[in-house]
MMTF fields as JSON, N, C-alpha, C and O atoms, coordinates in Angstrom:
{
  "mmtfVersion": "1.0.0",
  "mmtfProducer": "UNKNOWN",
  "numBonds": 379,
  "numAtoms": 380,
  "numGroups": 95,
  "numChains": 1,
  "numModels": 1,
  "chainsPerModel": [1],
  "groupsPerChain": [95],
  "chainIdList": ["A"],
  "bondAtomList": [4, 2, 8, 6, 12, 10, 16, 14, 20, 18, 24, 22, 28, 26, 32, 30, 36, 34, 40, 38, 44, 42, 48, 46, 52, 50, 56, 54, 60, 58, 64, 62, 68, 66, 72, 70, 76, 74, 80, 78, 84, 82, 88, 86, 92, 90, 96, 94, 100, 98, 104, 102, 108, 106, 112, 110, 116, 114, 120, 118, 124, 122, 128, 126, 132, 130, 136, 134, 140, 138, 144, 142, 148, 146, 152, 150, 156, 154, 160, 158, 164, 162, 168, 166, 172, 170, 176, 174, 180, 178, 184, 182, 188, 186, 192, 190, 196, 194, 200, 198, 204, 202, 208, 206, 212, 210, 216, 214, 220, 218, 224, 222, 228, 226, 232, 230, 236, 234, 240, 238, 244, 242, 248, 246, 252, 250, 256, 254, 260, 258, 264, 262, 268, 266, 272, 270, 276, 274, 280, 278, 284, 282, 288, 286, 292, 290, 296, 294, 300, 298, 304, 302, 308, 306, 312, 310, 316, 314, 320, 318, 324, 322, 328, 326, 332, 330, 336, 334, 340, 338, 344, 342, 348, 346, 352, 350, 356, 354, 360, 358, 364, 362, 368, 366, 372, 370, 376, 374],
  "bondOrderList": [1, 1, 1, 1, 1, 1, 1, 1, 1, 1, 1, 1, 1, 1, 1, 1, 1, 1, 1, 1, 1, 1, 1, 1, 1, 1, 1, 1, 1, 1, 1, 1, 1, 1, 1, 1, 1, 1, 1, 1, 1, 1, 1, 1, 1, 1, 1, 1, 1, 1, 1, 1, 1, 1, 1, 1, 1, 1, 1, 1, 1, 1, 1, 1, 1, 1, 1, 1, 1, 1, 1, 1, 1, 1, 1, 1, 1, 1, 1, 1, 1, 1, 1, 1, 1, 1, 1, 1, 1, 1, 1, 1, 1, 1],
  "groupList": [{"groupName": "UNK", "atomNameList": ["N", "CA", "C", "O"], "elementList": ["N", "C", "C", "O"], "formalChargeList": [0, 0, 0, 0], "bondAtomList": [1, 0, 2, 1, 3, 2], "bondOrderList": [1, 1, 2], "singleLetterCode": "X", "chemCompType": "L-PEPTIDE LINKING"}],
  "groupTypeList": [0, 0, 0, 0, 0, 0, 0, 0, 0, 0, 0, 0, 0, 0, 0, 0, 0, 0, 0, 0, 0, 0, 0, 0, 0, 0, 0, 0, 0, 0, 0, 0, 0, 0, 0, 0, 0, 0, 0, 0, 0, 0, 0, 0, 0, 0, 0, 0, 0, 0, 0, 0, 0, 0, 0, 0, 0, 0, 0, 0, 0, 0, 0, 0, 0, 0, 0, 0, 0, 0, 0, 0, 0, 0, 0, 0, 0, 0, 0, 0, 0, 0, 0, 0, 0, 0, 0, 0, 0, 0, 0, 0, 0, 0, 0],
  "groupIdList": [1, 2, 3, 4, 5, 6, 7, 8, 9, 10, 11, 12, 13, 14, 15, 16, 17, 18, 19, 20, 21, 22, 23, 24, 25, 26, 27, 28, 29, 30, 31, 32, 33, 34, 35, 36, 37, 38, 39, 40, 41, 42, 43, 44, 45, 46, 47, 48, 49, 50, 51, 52, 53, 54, 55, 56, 57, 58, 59, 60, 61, 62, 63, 64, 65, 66, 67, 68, 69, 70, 71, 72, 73, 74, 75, 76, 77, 78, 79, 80, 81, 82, 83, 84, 85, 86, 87, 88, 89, 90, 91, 92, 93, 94, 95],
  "secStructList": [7, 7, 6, 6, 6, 2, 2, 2, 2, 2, 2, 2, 2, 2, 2, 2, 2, 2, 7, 1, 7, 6, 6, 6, 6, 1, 1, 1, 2, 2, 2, 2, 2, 2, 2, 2, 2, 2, 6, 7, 7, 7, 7, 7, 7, 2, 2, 2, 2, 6, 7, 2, 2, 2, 2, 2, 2, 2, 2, 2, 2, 1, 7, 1, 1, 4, 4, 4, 1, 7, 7, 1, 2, 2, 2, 2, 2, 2, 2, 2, 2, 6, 2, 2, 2, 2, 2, 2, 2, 2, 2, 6, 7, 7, 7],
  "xCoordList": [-51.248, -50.383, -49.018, -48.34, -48.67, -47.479, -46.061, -46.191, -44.714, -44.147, -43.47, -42.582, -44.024, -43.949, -44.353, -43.874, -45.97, -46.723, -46.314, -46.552, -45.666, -45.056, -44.521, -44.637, -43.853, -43.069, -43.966, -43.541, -45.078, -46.05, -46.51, -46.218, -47.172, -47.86, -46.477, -46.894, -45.611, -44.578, -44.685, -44.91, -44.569, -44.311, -45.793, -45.595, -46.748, -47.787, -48.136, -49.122, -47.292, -47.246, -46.66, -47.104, -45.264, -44.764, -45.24, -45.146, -45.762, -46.428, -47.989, -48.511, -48.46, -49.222, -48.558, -49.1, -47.342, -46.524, -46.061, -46.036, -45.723, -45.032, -46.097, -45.73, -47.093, -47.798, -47.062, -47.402, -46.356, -45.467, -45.626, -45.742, -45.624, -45.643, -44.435, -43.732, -43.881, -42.668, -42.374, -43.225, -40.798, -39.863, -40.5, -40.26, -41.043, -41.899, -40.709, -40.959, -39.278, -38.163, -37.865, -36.83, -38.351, -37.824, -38.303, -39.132, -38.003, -38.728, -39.703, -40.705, -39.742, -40.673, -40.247, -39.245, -41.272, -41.657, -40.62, -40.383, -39.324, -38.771, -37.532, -36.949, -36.953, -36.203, -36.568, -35.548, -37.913, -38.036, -37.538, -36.695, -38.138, -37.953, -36.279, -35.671, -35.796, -33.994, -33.71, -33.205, -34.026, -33.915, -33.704, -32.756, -35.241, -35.474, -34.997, -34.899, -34.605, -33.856, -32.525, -32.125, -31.554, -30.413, -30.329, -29.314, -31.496, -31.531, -32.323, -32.541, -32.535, -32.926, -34.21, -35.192, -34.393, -36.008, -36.425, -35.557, -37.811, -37.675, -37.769, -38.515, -37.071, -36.563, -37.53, -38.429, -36.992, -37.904, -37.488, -36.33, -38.463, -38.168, -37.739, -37.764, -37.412, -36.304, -37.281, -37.117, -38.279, -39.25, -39.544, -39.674, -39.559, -39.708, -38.456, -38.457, -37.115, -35.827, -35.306, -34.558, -36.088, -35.485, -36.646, -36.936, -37.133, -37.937, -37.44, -37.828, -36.447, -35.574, -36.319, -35.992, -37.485, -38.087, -38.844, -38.538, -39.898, -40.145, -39.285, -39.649, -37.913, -37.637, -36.939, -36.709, -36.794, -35.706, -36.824, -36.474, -38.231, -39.455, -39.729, -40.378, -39.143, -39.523, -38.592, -38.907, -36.875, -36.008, -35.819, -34.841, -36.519, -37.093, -38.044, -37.83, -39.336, -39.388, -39.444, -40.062, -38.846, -37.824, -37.13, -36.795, -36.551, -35.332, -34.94, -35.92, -34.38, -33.916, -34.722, -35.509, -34.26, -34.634, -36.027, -36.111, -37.303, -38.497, -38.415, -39.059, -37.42, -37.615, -37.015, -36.916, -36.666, -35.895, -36.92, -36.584, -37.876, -38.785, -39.592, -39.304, -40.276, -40.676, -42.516, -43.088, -42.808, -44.391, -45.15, -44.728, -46.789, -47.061, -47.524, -47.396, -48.073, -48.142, -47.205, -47.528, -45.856, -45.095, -44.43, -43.527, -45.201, -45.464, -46.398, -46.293, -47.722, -49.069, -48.533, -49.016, -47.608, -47.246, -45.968, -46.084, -45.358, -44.63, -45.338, -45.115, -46.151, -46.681, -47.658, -47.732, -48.366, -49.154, -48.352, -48.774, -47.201, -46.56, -46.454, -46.844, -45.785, -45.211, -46.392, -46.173, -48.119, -49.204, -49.011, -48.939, -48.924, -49.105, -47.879, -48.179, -47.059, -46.036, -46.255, -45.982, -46.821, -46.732, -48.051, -47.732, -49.062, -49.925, -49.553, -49.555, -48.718, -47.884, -47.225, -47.065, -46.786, -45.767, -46.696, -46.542, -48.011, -48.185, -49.195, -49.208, -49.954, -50.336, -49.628, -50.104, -48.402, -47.87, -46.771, -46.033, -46.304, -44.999, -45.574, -46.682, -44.332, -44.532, -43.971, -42.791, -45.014, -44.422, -43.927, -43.514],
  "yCoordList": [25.047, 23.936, 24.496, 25.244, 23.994, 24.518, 23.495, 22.301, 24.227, 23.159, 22.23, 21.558, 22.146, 20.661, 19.368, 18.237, 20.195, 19.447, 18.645, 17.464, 19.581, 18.749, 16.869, 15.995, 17.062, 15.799, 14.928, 14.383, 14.832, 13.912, 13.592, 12.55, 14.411, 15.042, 14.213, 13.301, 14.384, 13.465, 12.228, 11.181, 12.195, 10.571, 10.058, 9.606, 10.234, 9.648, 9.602, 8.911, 10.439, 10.645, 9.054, 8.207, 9.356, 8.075, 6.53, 5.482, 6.723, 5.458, 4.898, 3.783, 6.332, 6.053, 5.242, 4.419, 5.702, 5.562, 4.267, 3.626, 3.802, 2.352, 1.596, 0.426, 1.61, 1.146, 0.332, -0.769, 0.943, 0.343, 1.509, 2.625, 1.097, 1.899, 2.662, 1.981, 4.01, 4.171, 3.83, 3.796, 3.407, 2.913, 1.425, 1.012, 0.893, -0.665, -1.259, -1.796, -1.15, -1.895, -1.513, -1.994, -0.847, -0.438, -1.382, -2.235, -1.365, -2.269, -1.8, -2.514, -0.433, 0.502, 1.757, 2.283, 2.201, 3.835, 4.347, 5.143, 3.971, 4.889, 5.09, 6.171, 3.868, 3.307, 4.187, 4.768, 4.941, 5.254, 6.983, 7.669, 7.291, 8.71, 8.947, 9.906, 7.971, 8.291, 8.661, 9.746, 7.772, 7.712, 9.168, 9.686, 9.677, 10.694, 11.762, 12.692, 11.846, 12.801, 13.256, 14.395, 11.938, 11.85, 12.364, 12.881, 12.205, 13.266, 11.529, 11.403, 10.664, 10.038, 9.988, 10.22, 9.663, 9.474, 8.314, 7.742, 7.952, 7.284, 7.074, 7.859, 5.843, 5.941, 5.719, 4.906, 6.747, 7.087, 6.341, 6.22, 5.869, 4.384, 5.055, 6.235, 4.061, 4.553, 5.412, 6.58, 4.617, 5.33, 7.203, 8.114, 7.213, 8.654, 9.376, 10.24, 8.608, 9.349, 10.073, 11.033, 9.115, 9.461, 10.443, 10.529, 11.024, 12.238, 13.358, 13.365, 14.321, 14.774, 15.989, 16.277, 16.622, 17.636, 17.163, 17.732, 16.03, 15.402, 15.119, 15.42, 14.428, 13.919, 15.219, 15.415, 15.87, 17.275, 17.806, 17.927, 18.058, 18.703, 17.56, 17.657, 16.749, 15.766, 16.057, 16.369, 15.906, 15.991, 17.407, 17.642, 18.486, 19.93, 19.88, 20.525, 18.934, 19.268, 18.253, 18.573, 17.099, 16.579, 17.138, 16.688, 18.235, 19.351, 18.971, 18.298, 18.927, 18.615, 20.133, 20.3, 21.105, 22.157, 22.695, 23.007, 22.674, 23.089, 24.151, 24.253, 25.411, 26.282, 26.599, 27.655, 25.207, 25.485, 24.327, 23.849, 24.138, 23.243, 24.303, 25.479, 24.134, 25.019, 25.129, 24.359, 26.296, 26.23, 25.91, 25.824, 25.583, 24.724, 25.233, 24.438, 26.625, 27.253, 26.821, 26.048, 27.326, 26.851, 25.228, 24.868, 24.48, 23.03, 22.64, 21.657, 23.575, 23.376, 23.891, 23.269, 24.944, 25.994, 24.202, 23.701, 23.905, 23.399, 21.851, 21.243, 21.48, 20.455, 20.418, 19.515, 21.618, 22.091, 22.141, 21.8, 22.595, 22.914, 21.617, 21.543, 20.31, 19.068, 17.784, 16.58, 18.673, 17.576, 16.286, 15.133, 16.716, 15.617, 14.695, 13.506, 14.894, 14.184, 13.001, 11.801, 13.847, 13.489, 12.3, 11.22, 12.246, 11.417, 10.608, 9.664, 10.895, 9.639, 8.689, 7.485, 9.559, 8.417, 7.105, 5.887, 8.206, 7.148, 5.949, 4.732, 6.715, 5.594, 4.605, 3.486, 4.741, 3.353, 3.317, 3.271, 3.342, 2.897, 1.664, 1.317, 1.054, -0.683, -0.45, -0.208, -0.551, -0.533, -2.12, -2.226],
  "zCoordList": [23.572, 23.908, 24.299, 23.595, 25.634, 25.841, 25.395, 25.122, 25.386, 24.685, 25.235, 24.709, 26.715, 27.117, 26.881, 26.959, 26.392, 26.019, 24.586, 24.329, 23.777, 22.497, 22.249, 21.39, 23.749, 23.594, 24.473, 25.492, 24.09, 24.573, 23.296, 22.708, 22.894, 21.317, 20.264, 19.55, 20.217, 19.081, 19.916, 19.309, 21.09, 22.036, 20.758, 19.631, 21.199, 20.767, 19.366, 19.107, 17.962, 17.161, 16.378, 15.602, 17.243, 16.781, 17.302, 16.664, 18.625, 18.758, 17.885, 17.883, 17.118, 15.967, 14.678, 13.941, 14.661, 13.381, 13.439, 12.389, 14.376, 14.874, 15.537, 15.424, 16.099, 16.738, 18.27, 18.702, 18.669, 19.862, 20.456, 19.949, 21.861, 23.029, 23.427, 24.174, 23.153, 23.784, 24.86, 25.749, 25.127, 25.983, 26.418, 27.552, 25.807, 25.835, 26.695, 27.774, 26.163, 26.686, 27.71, 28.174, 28.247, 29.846, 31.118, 30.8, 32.178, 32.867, 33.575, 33.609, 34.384, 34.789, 34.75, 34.267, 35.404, 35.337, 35.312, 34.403, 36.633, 37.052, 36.272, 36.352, 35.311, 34.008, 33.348, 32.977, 32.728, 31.822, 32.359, 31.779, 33.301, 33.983, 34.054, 33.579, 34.675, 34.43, 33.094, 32.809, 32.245, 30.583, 29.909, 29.32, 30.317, 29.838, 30.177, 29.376, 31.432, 32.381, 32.081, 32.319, 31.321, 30.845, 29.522, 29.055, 28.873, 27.092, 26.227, 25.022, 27.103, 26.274, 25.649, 26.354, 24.163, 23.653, 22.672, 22.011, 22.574, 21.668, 20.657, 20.071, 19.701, 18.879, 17.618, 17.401, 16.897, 15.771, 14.659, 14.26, 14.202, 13.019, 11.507, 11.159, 10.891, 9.683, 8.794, 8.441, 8.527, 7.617, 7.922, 7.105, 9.065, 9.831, 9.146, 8.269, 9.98, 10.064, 8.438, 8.252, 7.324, 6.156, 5.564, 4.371, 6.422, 6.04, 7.241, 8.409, 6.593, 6.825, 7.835, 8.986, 6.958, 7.243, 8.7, 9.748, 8.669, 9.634, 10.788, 11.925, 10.492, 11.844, 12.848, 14.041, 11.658, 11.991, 13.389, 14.564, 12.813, 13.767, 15.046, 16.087, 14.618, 15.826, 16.838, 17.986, 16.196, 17.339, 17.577, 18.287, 17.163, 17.924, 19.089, 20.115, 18.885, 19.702, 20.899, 21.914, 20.812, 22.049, 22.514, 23.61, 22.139, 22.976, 24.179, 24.498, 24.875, 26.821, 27.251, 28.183, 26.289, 27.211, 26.343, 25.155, 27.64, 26.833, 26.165, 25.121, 26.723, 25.871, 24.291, 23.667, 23.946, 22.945, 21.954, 20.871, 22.494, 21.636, 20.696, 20.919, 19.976, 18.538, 19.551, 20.323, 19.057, 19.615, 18.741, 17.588, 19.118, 19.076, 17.478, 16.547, 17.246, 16.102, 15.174, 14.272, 15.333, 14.358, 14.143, 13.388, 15.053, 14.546, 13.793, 13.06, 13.906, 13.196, 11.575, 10.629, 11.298, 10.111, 9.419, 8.301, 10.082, 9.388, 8.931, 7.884, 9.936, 9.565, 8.25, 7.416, 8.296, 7.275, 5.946, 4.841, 6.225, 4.894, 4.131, 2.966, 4.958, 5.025, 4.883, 5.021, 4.462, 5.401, 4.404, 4.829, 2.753, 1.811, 2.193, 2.3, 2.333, 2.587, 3.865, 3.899, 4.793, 6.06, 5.703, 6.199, 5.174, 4.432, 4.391, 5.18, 2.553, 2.27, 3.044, 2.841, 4.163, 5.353, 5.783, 5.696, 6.421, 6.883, 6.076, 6.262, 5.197, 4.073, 3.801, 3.989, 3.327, 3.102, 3.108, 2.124, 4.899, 5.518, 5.992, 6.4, 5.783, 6.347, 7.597, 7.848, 8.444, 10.182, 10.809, 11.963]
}
């Protein structure tokens, strides 16, 4: 996985977590492509944000610049470290 690929991989992480479609609020494609172009992403819900370790790996690997996103190994190493937790989140966060 390259680490472009990451910020698809969290895009879809959190639209597991929330069950909402990122950038739902946009009006089209090309709204969302400016968005993102400018540093924007979306927004990661409270339950996420107050898991420090989590959101920290999230807004890694959103980075603007791919090369400063974490690979994909040491997303698999930290997630692993973090998995019970990461469980718990989603077991029983009220989305």
């Amino acid at each position: 996985m390259k680490q472009f690929d990451l910020v698809v991989l969290v895009n879809i992480t959190v639209q597991i977590f929330t069950s909402k479609i990122p950038f739902s609020q946009k009006k089209n494609d090309s709204s969302v492509i400016f968005y993102v172009l400018d540093g924007g992403r979306p927004d990661v819900p409270a339950f996420l944000k107050e898991q420090e370790n989590l959101n920290k790996l999230i807004q890694e690997c959103w980075h603007q610049e791919p090369s400063r996103r974490p690979i994909s190994r040491a997303v698999n190493e930290k997630l692993g470290n973090d998995a019970p937790q990461v469980y718990r989140i989603v077991l029983y966060s009220e989305r």
